[in-house]
N, C-alpha and C positions, 0 to 999 in steps of 0.2 A: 659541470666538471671543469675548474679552472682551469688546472694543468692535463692533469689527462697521462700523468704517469711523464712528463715532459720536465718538472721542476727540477728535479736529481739533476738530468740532463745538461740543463742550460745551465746548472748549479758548478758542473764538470768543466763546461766548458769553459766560462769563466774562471774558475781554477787556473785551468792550461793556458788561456790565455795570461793572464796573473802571471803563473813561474815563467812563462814562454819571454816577458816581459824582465823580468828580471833577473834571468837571465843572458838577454840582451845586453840588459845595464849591466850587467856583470864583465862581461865580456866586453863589452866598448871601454871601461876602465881600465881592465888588465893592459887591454893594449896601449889605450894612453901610457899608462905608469912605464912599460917597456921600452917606448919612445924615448920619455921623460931621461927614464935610468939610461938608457945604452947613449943619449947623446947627452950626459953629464959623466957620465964613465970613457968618454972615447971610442966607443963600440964597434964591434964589425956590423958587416951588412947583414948577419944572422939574426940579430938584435932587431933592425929596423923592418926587416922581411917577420918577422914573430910577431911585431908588434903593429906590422900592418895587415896580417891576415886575422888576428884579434880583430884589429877594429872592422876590416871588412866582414868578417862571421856576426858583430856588432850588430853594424848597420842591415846587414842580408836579413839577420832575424828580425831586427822592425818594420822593415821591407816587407817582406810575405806576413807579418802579423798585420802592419795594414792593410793592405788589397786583401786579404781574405776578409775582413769582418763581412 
């Protein structure tokens, strides 16, 4: 018995890992672009604190997706 009732499994996790991922990359963009925008616009400090906890929620999430593998 190859899998053992195991393939779904690791089929899943791979999944979550996947969105877990691109959503990451989601999110490190957003905040770029909000950098980008707020200091071609003039911006408040609203702007640059938005678009650094993006990129921090970014980075945290590839963070914990590597040390967990």
């Amino acid at each position: 018995m190859p899998c053992a009732g195991r393939c779904r499994e690791e089929g899943r996790v791979k999944l979550y890992r996947g969105a877990t991922f691109l959503f990451a990359l989601t999110f490190l963009g957003i905040g770029v672009a909000l950098l980008i925008v707020t200091a071609v616009e003039g911006g408040s400090a609203f702007g640059y604190v938005i678009g650094l906890l993006f990129l921090a929620l970014g980075i945290g999430r590839l963070y914990l997706l590597r040390t967990r593998a």
